[in-house]
N, C-alpha and C positions, 0 to 999 in steps of 0.2 A: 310317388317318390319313396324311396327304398332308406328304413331305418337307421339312422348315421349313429343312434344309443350306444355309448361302447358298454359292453359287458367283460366283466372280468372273468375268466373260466379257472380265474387257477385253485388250485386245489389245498396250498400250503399256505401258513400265512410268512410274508420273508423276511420277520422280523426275528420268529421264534422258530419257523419251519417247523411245527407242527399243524396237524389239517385243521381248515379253516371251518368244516360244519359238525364238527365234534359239540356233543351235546350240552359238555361240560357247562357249568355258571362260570368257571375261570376263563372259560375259552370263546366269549360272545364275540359274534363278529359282525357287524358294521360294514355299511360301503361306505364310500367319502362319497362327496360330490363329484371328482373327478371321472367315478367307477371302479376304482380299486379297493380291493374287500382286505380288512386287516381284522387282528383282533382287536378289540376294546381296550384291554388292559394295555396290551402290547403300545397301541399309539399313546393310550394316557403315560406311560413309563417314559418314551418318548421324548410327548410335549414336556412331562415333568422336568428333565433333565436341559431342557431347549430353552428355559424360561431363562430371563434376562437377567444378567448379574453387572450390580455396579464397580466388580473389580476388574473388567474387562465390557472390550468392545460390543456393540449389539450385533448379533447375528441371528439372523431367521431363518439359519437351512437349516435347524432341526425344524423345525414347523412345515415341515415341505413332507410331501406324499415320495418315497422314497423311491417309486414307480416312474412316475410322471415328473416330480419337483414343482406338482401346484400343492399350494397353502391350501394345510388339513382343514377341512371345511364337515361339522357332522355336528346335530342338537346335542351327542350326548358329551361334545369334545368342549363345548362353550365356555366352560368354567376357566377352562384351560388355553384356550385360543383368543379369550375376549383382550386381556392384558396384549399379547404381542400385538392381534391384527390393530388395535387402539395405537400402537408403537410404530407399527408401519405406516398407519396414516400419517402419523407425525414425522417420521424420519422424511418420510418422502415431499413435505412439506421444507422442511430443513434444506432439500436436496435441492429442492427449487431457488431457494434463497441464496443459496454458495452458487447453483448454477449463473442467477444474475451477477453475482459477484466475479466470478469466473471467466464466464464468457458471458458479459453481456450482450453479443453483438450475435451469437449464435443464437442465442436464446431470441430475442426480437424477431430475429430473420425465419424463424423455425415457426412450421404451422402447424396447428392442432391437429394432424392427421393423426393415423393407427402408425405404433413401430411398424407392421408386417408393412403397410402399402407406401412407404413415404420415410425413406433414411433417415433426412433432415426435418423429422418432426419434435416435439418437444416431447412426447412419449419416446422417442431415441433416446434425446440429451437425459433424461430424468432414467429410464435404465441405465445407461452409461456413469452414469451419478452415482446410481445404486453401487455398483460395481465396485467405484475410483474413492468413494467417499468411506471414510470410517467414523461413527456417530457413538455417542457414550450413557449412559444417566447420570443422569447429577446427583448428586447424596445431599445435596440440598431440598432442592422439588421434585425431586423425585421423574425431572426429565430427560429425553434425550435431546443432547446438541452436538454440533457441528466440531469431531476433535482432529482434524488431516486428514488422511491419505490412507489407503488399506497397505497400498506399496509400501510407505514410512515404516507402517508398522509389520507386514511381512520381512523387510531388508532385519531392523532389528531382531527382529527374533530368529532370524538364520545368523546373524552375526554374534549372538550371544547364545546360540544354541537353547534349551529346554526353560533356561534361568528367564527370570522376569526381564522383563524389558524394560530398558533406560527412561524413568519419568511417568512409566507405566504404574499409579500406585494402587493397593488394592483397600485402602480402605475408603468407607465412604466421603467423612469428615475431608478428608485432600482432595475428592474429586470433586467439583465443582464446575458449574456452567459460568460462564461470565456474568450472569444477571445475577447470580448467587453470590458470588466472589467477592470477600469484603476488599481484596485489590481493587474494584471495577465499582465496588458501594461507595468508595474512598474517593473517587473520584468524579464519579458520572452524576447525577443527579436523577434518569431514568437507566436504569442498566437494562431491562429489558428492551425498550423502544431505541435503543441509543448502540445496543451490542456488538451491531456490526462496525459502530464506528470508533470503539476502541483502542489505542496506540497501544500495544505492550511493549516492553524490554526483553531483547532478547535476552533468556537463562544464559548464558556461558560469552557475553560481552554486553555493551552497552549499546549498543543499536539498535535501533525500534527492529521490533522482529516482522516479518514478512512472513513466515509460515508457522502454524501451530501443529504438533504431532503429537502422537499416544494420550491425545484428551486435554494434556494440559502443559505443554512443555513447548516453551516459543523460540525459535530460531528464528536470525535474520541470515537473508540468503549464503554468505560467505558462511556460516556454522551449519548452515542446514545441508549445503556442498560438503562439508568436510564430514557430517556425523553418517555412520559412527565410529567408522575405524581411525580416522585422523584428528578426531576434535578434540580441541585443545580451551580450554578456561583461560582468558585475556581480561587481567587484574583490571579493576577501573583507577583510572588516573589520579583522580581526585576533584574536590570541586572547585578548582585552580584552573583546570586542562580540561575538565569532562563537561562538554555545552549542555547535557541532557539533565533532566530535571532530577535531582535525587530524593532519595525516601525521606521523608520527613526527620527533623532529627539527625541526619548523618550524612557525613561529608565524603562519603566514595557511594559507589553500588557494590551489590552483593551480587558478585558472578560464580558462578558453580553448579552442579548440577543438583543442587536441593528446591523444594518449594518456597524457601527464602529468597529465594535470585530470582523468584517471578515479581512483576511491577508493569502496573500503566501509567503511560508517560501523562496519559489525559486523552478526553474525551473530544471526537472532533465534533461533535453536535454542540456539547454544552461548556467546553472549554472550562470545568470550574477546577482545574487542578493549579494548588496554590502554589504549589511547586513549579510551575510551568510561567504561571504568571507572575514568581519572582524573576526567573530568568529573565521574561519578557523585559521587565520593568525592570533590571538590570541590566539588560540588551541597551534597552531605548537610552539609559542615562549615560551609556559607556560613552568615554569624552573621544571623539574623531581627532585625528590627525589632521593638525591644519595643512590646506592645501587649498588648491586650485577649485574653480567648478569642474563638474564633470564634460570631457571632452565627447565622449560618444554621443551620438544621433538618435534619436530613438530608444532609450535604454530599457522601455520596457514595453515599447507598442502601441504607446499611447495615439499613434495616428491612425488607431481604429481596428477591427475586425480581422483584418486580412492584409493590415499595412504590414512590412519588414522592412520600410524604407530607410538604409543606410546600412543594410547588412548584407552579404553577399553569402552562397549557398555553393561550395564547392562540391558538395557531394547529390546523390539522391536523394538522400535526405533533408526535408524540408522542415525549419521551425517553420511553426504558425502561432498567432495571436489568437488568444481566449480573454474572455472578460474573468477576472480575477475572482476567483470563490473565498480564500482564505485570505484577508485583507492583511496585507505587512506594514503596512502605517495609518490605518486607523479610516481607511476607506481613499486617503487623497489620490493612491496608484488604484488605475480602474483596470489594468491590461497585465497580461503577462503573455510571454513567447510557452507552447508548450510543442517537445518532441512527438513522436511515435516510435511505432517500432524498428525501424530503422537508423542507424547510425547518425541520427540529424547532425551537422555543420555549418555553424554559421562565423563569419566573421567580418570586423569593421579595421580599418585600416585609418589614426590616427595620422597625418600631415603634421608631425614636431614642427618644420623649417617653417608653416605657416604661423604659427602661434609663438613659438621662443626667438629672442633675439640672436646676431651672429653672437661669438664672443668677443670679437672685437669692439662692438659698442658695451660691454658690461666691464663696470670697474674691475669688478674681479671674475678667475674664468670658475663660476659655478658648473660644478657635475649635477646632474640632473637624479631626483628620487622622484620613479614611477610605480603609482599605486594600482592596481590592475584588482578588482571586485566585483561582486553579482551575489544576488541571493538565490537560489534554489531550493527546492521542496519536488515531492515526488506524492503519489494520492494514496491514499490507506488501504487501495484495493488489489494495487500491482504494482509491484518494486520497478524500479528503475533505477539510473545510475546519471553520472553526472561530470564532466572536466574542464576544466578551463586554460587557458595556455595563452602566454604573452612571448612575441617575440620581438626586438629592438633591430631596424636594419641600417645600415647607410643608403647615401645617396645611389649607392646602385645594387639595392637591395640584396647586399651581402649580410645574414646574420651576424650580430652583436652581442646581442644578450636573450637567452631563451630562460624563460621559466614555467614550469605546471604543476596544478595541483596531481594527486593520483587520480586513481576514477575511482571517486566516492559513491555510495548508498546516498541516493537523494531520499532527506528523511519524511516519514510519513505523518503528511496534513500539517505539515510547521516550516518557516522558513528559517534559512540557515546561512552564513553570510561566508563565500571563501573569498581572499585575501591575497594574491600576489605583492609581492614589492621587489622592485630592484631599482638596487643600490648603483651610484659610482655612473651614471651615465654619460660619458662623455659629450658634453655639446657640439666639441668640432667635426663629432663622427655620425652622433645620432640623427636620422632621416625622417622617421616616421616607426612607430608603436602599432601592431596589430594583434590586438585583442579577438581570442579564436575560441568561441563554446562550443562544447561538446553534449551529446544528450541521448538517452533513447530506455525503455521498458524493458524489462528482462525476463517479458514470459513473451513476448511478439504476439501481443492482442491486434486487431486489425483499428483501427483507430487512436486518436491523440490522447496514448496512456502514456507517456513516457514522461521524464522530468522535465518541470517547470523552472523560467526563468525570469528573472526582472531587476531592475535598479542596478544592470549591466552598469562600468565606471570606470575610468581611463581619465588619473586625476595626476597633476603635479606637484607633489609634496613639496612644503616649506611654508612659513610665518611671510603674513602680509609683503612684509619688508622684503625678502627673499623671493617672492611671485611679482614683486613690482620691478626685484632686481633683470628676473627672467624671460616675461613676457613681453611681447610687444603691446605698446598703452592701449589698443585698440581689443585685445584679451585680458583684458587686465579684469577677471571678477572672481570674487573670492565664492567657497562652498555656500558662504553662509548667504552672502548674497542674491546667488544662484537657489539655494532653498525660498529664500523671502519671495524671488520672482517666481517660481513653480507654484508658491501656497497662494499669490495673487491671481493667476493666471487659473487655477484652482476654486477659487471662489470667483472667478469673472463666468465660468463656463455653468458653474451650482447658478445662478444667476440667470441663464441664459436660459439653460432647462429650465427653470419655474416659471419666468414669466412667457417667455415665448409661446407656450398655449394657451396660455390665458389671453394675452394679445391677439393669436390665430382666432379665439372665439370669441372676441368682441370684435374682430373685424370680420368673419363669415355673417354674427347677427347684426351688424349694420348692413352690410351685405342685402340680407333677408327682410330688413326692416324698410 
């Protein structure tokens, strides 16, 4: 079998382009491992200048054989190579972890084959990583982590020309990893073990951010579309208007483009942000609107796995039921509807004429307040979006009254409650109310990433007195009613699962006995 050794014949070295077997002690020359012959000094000058700085991104094409582009590999380079190839291990590590975050469904599906023999191998995905991925040190620990996109930060730096890049900071003290981050210490209780599961605020509004770029600078998708020739600073409202948890101590957010406008909302592993857990406990004590029970069927899946019994699906998009990860009321809801990538649609078609009286049998002719609600959440790994829409028809299904929310940012790992109401219903017109959600992910992952829903609600406003004036006797139950039976029905089922196999197994061992 005929020698495949490559040998290098050239004769200059092409760094200095003076000749390579010059006697000189300045002029030592070296083969790499590759086979290509340099000088000594030449690559040490090099790596020296290759070597990693915490006021910019990590890059390892100085370390590459300017020949070939394999990593300088030679005993007398070690000093010098030991640092980065120790960096590459780790980034590429790194790269793996964004990859499950990314695409988890690629990654699963992908086999451990070689890039050369097998596209779809994970040796692909992890170069592809290499490529897509921009990685930092910390000036904390002195590591590299996970800060966006090379794209991100390529676009800015042709948009601002030579000048430093927006968020890009160069000292060490400002750059920080998330485990390092007293934002992240403030909150989380493990920042290391816990990092990926982080809520930030996006810098330039108050929306949990969805993308992070130049290291440390968090955008939620609407600002990350707009940066950076369009982006604009959207004041926070106050803590009147604004549902999101604020810094400790102050009643707006700090939006702008400084390291003062970074913030996490909280931890989805360890939930310990007390911020988050006022709102909650703020949330839960907020006094409801008396009204009616809830008219809808099913409001959040609870007849299991795969039920969507009382919802109709006009589109290709299908919700589907998941068992509930992030509990909205303290474990009692066990189900939630979740979209995908695709425009899910579903909706439930309320029968008024069945439940309200004509207005001929009511003393007086009550106009009808309809409350139309649902709570929504979205997952901390892939943004999605979210709408709702209530329309009011007659008897021969001529619209009446239409109302919708926008299409919101479903917010990440927390639930959030939107709200329709309309006013002025007339009774001698109104037919039936159908309540219409909308859903789906905004990166189109193949699987149910998209926003979640539950405690869907199609309620009639008004005081006891006022629901007895309106209903027929036979609908006559109030919210609170309507809760007291859910929390019975609740604990009859807690009940059923605990003993039920305990039963099973003392009737198999009488059985056996």
């Amino acid at each position: 079998m005929a020698d495949t050794t490559f040998i290098d014949t050239s004769t200059e070295c092409a760094i200095c382009l003076n000749p390579l077997d010059c006697l000189s002690d300045n002029n030592e020359t070296i083969t790499l491992s590759c086979g290509h012959r340099w000088h000594l000094a030449c690559l040490k000058e090099q790596l020296a200048s290759a070597q990693p700085s915490k006021s910019k991104r990590l890059i390892f094409s100085g370390c590459r054989c300017a020949k070939c582009s394999a990593f300088c590999d030679h005993p007398k380079l070690e000093n010098l190579t030991r640092r980065t190839d120790s960096l590459r291990e780790k980034v590429d590590e790194l790269v793996v972890e964004q990859l499950k975050v990314d695409a988890p469904n690629a990654w699963r599906d992908a086999t451990d084959s070689n890039v050369s023999s097998n596209s779809n191998g994970k040796a692909k995905l992890i170069e592809e990583g290499r490529r897509s991925y921009a990685f930092y040190l910390c000036g904390g620990c002195d590591e590299p982590y996970f800060g966006g996109t090379i794209e991100c930060a390529d676009e800015m730096n042709i948009a601002e020309g030579t000048g430093a890049r927006r968020g890009e900071l160069t000292t060490s003290e400002d750059r920080l990893c998330k485990s390092c981050s007293p934002k992240s210490q403030a909150i989380c209780q493990k920042t290391f073990e816990h990092r990926p599961y982080h809520v930030w605020k996006c810098r330039y509004c108050c929306n949990p951010s969805t993308f992070v770029c130049y290291g440390n600078v968090h955008f939620c998708s609407s600002c990350h579309d707009k940066n950076p020739l369009s982006l604009e600073v959207i004041p926070c409202k106050g803590r009147e208007k604004c549902s999101f948890p604020m810094p400790e101590g102050c009643d707006k957010h700090s939006n702008g483009s400084t390291l003062e406008c970074e913030q996490v909302y909280y931890c989805v592993m360890c939930d310990s942000s007390s911020s988050l857990g006022a709102a909650a406990a703020a949330a839960a004590e907020e006094e409801e609107i008396p009204g009616s029970r809830n008219l809808i069927v099913n409001p959040s899946g609870e007849e299991g796995s795969i039920s969507t019994r009382g919802w109709q699906h006009p589109s290709n998009g299908r919700w589907k039921v998941e068992p509930m990860g992030i509990p909205v009321d303290d474990g009692i809801t066990r189900f939630n509807y979740v979209s995908n990538f695709q425009r899910c649609v579903m909706t439930q078609t309320i029968p008024l004429h069945r439940y309200v009286r004509t207005p001929s049998s009511t003393s007086t002719n009550t106009a009808l307040r309809i409350e139309i609600s649902a709570k929504y959440m979205g997952r901390t790994d892939c943004p999605s979006v979210f709408r709702m829409e209530a329309r009011v028809a007659n008897i021969r299904r001529e619209l009446i009254h239409q109302s919708s929310t926008s299409t919101l940012e479903a917010p990440a790992g927390f639930w959030e409650k939107a709200t329709l109401t309309i006013d002025g219903v007339d009774m001698n017109v109104a037919h039936e109310v159908t309540m219409i959600v909308y859903g789906k992910d905004s990166r189109f992952w193949r699987g149910d990433y998209g926003s979640k829903v539950c405690h869907c609600s199609v309620r009639i406003l008004g005081t006891e007195e006022e629901l007895r004036e309106i209903f027929l006797p036979e609908y006559i139950n109030t919210q609170a009613q309507h809760e007291r039976r859910s929390n019975y029905m609740y604990i009859r089922e807690r009940i059923v699962d605990i003993f039920l196999p305990v039963l099973l197994i003392i009737f198999f061992w009488l059985i056996s006995e």
